[in-house]
PASEBA-1860 file (N, C-alpha, C; in nm, 3 decimals):
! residues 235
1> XXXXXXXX> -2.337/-0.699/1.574/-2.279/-0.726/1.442/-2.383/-0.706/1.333 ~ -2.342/-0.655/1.242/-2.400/-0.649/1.074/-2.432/-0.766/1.031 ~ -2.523/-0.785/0.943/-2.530/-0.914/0.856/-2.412/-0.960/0.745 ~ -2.340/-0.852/0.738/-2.286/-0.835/0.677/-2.149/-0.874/0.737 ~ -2.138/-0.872/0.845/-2.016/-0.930/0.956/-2.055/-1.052/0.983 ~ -2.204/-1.078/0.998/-2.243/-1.231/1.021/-2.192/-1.339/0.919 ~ -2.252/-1.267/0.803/-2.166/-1.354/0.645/-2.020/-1.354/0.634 ~ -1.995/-1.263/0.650/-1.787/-1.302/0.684/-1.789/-1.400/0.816
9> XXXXXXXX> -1.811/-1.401/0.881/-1.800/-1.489/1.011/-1.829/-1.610/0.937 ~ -1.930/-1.628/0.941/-1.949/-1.788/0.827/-1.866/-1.839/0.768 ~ -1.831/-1.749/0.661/-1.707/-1.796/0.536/-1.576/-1.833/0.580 ~ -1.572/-1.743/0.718/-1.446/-1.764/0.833/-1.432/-1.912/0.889 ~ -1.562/-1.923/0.924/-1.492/-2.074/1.017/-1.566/-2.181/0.909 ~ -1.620/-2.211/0.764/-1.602/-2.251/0.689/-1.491/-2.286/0.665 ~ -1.415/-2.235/0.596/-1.273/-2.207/0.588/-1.135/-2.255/0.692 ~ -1.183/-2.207/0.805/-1.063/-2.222/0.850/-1.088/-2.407/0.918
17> XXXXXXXX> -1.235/-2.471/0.919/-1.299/-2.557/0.999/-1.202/-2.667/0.849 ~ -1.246/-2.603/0.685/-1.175/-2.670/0.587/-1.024/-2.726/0.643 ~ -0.952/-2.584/0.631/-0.816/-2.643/0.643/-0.782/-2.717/0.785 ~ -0.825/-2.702/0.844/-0.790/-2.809/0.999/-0.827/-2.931/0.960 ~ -0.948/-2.954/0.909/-1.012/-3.105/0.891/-0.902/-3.129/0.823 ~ -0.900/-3.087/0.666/-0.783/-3.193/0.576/-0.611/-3.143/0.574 ~ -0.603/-3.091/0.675/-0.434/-3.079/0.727/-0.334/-2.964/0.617 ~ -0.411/-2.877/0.597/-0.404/-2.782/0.517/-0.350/-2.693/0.588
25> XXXXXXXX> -0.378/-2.649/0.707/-0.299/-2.515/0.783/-0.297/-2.649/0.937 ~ -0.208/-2.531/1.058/-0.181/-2.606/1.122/-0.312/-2.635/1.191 ~ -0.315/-2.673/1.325/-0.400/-2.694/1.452/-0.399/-2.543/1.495 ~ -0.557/-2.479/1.540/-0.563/-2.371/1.578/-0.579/-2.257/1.495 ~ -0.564/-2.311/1.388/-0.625/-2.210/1.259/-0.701/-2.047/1.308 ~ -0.809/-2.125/1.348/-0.933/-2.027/1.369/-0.843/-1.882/1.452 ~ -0.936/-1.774/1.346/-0.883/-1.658/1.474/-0.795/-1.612/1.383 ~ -0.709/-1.654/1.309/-0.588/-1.650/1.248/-0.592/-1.643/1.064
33> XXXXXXXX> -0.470/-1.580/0.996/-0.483/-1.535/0.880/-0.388/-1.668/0.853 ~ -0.429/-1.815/0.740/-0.413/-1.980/0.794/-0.258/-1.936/0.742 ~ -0.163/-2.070/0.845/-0.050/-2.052/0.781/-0.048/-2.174/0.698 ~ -0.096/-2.148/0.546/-0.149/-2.263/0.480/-0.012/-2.372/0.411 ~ -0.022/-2.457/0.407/0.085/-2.536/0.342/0.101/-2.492/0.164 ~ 0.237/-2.518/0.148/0.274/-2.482/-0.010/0.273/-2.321/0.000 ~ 0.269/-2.275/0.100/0.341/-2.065/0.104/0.402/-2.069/0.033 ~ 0.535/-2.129/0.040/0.643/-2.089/-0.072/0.615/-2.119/-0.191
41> XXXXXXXX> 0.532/-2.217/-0.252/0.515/-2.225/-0.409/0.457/-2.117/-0.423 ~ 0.374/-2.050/-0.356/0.261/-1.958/-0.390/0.359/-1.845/-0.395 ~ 0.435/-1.824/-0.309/0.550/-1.721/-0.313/0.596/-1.717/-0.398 ~ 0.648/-1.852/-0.466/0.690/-1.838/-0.584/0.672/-1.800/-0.696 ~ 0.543/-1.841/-0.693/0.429/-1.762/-0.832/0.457/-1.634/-0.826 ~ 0.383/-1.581/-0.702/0.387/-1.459/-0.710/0.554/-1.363/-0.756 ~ 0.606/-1.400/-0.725/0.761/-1.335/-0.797/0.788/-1.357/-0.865 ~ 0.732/-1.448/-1.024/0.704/-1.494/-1.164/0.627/-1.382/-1.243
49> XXXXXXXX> 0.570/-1.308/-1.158/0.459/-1.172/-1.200/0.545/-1.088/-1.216 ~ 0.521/-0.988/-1.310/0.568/-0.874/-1.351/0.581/-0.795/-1.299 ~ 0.479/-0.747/-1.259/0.363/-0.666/-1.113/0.484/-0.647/-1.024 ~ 0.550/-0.774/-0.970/0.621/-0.802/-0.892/0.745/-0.748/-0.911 ~ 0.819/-0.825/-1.044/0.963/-0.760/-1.083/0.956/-0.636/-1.097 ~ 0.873/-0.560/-1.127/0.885/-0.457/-1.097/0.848/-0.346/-1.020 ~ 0.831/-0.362/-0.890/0.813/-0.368/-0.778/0.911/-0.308/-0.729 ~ 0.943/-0.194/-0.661/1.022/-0.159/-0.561/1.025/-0.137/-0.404
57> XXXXXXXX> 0.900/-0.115/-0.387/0.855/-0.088/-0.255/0.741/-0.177/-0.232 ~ 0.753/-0.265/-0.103/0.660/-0.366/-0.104/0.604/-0.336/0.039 ~ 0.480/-0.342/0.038/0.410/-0.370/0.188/0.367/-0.492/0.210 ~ 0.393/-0.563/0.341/0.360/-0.684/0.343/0.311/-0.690/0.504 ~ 0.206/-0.782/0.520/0.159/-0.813/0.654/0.248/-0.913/0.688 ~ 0.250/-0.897/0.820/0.336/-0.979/0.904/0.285/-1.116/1.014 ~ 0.194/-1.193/0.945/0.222/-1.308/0.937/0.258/-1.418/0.874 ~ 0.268/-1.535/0.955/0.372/-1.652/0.880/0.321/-1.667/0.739
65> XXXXXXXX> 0.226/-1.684/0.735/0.185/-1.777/0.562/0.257/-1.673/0.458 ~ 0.299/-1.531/0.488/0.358/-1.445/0.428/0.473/-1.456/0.402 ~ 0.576/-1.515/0.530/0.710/-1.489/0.563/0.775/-1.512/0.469 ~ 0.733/-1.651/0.356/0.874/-1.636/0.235/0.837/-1.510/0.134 ~ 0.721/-1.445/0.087/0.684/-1.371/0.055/0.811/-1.267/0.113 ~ 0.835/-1.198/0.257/0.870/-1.100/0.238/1.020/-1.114/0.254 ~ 1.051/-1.270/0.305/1.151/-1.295/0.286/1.264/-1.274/0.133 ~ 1.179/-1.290/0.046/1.222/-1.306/-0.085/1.204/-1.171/-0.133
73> XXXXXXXX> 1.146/-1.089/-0.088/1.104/-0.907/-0.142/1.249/-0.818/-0.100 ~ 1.346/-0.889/0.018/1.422/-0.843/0.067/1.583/-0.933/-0.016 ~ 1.506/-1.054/-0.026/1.669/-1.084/-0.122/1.689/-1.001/-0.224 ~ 1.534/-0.989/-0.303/1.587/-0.923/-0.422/1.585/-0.763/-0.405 ~ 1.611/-0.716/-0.326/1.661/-0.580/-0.245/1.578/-0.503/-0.292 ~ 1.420/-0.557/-0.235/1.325/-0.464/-0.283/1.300/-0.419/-0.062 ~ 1.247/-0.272/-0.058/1.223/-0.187/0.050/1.077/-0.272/0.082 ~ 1.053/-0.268/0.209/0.958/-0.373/0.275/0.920/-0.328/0.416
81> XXXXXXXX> 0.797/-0.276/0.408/0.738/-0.208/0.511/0.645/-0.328/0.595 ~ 0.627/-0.320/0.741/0.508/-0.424/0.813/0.438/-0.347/0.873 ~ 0.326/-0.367/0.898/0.282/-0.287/1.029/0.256/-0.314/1.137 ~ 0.270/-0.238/1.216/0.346/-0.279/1.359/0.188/-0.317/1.439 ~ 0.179/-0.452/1.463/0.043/-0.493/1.532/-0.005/-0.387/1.592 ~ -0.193/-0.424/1.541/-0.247/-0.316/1.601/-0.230/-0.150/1.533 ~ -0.154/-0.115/1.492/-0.090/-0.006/1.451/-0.113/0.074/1.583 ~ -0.056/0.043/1.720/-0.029/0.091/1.824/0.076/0.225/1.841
89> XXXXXXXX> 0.200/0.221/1.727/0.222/0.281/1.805/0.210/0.453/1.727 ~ 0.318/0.532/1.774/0.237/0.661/1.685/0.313/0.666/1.552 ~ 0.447/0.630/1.488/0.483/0.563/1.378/0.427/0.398/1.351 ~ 0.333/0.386/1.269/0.302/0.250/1.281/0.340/0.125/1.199 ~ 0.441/0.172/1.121/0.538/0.062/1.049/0.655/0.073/1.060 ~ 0.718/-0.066/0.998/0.842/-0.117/1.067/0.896/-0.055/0.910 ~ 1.031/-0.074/0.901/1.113/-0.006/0.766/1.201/-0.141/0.771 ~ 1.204/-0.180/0.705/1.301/-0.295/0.659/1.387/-0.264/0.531
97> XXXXXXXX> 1.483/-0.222/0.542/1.586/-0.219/0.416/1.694/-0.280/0.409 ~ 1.659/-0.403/0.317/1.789/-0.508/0.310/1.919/-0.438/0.285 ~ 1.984/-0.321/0.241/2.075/-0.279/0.233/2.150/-0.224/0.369 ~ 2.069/-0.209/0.493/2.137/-0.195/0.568/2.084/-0.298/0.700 ~ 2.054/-0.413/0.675/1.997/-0.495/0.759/2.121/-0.569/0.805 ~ 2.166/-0.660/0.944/2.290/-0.673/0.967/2.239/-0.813/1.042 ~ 2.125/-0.901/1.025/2.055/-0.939/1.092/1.977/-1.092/0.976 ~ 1.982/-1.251/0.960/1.906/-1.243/0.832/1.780/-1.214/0.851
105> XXXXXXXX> 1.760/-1.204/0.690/1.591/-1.221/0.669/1.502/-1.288/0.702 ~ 1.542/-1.411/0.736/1.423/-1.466/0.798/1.411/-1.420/0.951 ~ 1.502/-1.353/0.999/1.472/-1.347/1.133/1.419/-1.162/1.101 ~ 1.477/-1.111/1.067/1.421/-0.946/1.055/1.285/-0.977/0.989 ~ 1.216/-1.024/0.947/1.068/-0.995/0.875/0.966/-1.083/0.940 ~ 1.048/-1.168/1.031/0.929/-1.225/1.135/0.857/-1.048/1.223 ~ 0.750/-1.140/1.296/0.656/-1.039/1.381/0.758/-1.026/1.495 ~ 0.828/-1.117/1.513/0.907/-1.089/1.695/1.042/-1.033/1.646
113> XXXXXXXX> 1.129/-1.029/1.518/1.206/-0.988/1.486/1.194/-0.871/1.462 ~ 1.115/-0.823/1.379/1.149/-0.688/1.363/1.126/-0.568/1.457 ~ 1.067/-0.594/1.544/1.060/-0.512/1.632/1.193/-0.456/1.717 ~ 1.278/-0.632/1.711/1.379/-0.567/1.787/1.470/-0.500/1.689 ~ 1.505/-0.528/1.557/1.610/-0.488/1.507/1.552/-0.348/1.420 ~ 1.446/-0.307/1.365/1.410/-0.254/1.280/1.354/-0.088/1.295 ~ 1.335/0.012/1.206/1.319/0.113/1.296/1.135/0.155/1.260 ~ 1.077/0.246/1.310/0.947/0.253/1.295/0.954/0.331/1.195
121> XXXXXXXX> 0.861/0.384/1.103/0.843/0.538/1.039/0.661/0.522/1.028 ~ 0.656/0.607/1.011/0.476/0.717/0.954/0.487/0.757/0.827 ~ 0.398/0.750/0.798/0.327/0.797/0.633/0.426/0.888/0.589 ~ 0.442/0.963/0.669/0.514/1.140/0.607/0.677/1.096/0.605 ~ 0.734/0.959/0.656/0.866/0.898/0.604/0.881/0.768/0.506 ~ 0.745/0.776/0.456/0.773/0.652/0.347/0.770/0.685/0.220 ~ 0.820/0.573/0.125/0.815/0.643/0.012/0.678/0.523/-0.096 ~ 0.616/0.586/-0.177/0.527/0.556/-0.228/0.511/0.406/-0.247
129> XXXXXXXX> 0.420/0.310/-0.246/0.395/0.177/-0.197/0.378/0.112/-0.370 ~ 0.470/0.019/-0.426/0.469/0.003/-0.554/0.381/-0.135/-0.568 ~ 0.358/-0.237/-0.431/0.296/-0.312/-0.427/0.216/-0.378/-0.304 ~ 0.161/-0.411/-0.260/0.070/-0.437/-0.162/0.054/-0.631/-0.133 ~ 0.081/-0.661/-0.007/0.074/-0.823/-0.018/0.031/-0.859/0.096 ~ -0.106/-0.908/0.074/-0.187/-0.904/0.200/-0.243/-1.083/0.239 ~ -0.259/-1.152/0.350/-0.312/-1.243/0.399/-0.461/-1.207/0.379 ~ -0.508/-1.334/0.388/-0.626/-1.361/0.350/-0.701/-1.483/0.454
137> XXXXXXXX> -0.833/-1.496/0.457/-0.862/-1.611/0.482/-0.989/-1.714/0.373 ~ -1.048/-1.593/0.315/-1.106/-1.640/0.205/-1.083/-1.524/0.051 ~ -1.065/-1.556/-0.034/-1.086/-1.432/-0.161/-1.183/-1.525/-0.258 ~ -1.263/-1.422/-0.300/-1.362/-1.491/-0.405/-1.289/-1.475/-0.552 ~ -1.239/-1.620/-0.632/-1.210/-1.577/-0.783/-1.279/-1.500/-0.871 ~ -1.386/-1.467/-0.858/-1.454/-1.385/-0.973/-1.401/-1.230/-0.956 ~ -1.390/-1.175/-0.844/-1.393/-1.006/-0.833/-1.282/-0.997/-0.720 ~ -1.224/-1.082/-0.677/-1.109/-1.035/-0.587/-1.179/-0.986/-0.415
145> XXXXXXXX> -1.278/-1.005/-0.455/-1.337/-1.000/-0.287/-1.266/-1.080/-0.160 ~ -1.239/-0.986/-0.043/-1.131/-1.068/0.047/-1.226/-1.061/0.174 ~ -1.216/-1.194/0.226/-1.260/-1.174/0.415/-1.118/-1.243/0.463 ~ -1.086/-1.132/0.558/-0.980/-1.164/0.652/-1.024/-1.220/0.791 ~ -0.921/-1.199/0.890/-0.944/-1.258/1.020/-1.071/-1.206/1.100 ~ -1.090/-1.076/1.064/-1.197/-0.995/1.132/-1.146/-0.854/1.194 ~ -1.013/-0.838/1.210/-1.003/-0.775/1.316/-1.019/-0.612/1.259 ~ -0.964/-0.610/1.116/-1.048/-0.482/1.030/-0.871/-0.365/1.026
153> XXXXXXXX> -0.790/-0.489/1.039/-0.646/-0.384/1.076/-0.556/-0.350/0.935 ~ -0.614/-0.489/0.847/-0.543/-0.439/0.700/-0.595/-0.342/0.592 ~ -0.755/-0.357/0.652/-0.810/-0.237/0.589/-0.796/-0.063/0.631 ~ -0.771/-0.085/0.766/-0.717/0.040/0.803/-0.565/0.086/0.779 ~ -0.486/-0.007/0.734/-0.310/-0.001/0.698/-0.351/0.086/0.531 ~ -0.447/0.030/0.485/-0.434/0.064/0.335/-0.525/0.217/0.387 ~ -0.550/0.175/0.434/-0.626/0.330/0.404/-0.569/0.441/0.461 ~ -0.493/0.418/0.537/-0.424/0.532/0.608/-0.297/0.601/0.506
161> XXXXXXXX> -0.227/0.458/0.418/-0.134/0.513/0.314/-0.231/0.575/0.201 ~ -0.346/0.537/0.178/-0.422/0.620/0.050/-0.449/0.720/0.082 ~ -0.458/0.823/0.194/-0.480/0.915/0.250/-0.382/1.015/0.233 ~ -0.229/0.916/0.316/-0.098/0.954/0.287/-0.081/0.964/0.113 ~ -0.110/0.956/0.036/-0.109/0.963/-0.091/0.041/0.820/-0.160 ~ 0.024/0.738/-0.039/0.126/0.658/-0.048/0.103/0.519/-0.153 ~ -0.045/0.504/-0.198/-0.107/0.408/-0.204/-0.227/0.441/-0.323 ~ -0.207/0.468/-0.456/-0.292/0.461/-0.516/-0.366/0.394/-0.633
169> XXXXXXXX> -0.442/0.422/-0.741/-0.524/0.326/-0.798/-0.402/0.225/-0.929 ~ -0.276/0.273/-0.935/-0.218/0.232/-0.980/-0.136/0.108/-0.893 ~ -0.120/0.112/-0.747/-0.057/0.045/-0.647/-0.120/-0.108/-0.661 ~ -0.067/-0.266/-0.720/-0.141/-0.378/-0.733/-0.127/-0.412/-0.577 ~ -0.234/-0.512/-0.573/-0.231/-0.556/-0.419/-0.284/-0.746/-0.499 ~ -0.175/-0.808/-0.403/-0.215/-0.912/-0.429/-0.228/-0.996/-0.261 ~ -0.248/-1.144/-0.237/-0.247/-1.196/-0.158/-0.203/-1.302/-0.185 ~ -0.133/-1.392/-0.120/-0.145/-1.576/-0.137/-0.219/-1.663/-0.051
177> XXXXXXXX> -0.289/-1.742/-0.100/-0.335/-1.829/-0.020/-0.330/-1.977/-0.056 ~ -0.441/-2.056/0.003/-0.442/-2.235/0.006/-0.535/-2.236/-0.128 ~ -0.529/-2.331/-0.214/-0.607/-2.326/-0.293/-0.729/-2.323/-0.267 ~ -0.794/-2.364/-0.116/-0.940/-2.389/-0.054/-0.965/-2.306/-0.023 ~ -0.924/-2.168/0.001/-0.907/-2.061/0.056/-0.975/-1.935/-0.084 ~ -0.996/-2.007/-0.202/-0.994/-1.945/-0.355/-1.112/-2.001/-0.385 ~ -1.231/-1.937/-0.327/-1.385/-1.964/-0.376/-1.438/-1.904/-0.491 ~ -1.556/-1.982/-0.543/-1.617/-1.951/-0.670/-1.698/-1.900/-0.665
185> XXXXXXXX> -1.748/-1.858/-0.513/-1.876/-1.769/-0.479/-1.840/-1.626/-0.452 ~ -1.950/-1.568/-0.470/-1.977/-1.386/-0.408/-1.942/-1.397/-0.276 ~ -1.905/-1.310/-0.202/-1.818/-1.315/-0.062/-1.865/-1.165/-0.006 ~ -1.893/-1.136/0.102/-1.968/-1.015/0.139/-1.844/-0.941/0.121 ~ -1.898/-0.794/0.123/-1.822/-0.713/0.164/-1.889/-0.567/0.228 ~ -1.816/-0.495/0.272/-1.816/-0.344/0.317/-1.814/-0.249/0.268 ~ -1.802/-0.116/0.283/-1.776/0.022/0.178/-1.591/0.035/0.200 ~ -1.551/-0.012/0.366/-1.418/0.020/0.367/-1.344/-0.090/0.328
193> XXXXXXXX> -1.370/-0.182/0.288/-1.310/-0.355/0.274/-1.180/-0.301/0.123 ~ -1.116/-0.361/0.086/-1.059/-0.342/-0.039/-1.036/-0.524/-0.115 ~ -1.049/-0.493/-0.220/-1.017/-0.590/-0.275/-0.897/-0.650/-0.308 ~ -0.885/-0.750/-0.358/-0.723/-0.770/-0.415/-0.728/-0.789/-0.602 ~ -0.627/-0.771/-0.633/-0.600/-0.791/-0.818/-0.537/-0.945/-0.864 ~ -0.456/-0.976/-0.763/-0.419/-1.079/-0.749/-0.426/-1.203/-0.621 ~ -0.495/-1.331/-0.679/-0.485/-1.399/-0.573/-0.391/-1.512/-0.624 ~ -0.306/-1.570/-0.555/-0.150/-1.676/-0.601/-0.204/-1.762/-0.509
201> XXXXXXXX> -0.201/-1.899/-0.562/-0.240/-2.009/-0.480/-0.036/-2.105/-0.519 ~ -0.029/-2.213/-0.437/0.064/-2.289/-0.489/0.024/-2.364/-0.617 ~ -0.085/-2.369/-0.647/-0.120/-2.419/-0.814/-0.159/-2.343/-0.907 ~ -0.195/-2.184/-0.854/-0.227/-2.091/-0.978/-0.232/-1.995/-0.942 ~ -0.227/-1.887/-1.004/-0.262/-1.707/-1.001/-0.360/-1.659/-1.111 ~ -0.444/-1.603/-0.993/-0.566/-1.559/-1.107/-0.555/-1.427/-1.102 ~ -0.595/-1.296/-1.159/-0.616/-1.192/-1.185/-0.770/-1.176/-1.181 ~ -0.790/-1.111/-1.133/-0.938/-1.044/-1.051/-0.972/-0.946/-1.130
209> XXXXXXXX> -1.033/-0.878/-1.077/-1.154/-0.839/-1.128/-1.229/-0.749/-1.077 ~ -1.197/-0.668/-0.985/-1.280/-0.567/-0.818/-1.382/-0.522/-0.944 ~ -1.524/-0.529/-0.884/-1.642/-0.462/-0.927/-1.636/-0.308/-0.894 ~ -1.567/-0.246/-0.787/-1.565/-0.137/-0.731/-1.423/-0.086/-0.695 ~ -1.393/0.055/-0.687/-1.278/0.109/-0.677/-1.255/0.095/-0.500 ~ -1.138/0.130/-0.457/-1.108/0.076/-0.364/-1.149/0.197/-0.306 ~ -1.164/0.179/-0.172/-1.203/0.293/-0.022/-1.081/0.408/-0.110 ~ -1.161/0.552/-0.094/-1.025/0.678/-0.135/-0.935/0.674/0.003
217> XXXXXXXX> -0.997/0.637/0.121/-0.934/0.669/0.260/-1.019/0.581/0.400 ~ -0.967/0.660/0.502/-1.034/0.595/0.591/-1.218/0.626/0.622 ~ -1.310/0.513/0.640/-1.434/0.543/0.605/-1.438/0.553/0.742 ~ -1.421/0.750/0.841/-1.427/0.730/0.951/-1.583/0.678/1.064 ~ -1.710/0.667/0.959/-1.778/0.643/1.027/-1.771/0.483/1.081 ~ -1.722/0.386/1.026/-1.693/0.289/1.089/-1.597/0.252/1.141 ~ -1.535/0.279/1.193/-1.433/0.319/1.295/-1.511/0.265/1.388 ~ -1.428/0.148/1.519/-1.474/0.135/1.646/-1.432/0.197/1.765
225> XXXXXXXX> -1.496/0.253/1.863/-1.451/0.347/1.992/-1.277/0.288/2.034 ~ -1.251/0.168/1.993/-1.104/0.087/2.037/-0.987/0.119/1.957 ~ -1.049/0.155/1.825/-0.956/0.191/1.717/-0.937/0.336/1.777 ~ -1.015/0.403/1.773/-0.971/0.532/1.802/-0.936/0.576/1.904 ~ -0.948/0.519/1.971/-0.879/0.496/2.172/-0.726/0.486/2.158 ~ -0.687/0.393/2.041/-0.552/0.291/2.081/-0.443/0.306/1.914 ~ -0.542/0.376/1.832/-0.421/0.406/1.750/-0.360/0.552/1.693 ~ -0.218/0.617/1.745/-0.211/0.706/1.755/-0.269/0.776/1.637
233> XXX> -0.203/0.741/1.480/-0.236/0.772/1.414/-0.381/0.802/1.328 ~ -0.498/0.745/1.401/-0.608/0.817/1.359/-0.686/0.925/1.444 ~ -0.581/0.979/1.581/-0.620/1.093/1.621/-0.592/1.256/1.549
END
């Protein structure tokens, strides 16, 4: 590991060691993008944003602390892409379109739902990404700096649509999190990491600040031998 992976590791079980102690996410946190209490206020914020209403095409990660997030992207019959864990397979997102969904929303935009009901597509069948809504486990308020779980899979989702030309400097990306989760410190980062513009807590939304433009694409030198073993799409 990097020092630079060492310092995200830190901020990681900081964080996740926070919300377990004072009953903030559940038991078992660690490992995991927290499923923090008050999601839905924060959900709520976030669809108070402009950014948002006008929004047509939403990408959203597919875990829980998300779920009213994409739950609510689909009432208001906005198009809602996931990606399919891992991005295993050789289309690596799910297509969710409330207009022809027959199934509810809360059960189609879970991780175990959509797989069964939903269909896959690839870059070259989507249509341009109007907003971005990503889990978190720490974001720094000053510059929008994000450390996630570790596993390095949301940075490769974005980069594969910026490539696809699906995803660009106009595309907002926000996240929600726990308010403890919304530090006042510098937070490491990478060359391929991306930032967020928006972070929505259940008590506030701040607007960021990225010091740096986001990755143009995938930065293939860091790429691990597993990524490129196991996901079709970066062969």
């Amino acid at each position: 590991m990097t020092s630079t992976d060492d310092a995200k590791q830190a901020v990681r079980r900081r964080v996740w060691d926070l919300l377990e102690r004072e009953g903030m996410a559940p038991p078992g946190v660690h490992g995991h993008i927290p499923d923090f209490t008050g999601k839905d206020d924060a959900a709520a914020r976030l669809a108070d944003l402009d950014v948002w209403k006008k929004a047509r095409v939403i990408k959203c990660n597919p875990d829980r602390a998300q779920l009213p997030v994409r739950v609510r992207a689909l009432q208001e019959g906005k198009l809602l892409y996931m990606a399919v864990p891992r991005l295993a397979t050789p289309k690596p997102f799910y297509l969710l379109d409330p207009a022809v969904l027959t199934v509810p929303f809360e059960t189609a935009a879970t991780s175990k739902g959509a797989p069964e009901i939903t269909p896959t597509v690839g870059p070259d069948e989507m249509r341009p990404v109007d907003m971005i809504v990503c889990g978190s486990v720490a974001i720094s308020r000053r510059n929008g700096v994000r450390v996630g779980k570790g596993a390095g899979y949301s940075d490769l989702e974005i980069a594969l649509l910026t490539e696809a030309g699906l995803v660009t400097r106009d595309t907002a990306i926000a996240t929600t999190v726990h308010q403890s989760q919304l530090l006042d410190e510098e937070l490491p980062d990478a060359d391929h990491d991306f930032s967020v513009d928006y972070a929505i807590t259940p008590e506030e939304v701040v607007a960021c600040a990225p010091d740096r433009a986001r990755p143009s694409g995938i930065v293939r030198g860091n790429l691990r031998p597993d990524q490129l073993d196991n996901i079709p799409a970066l062969r």
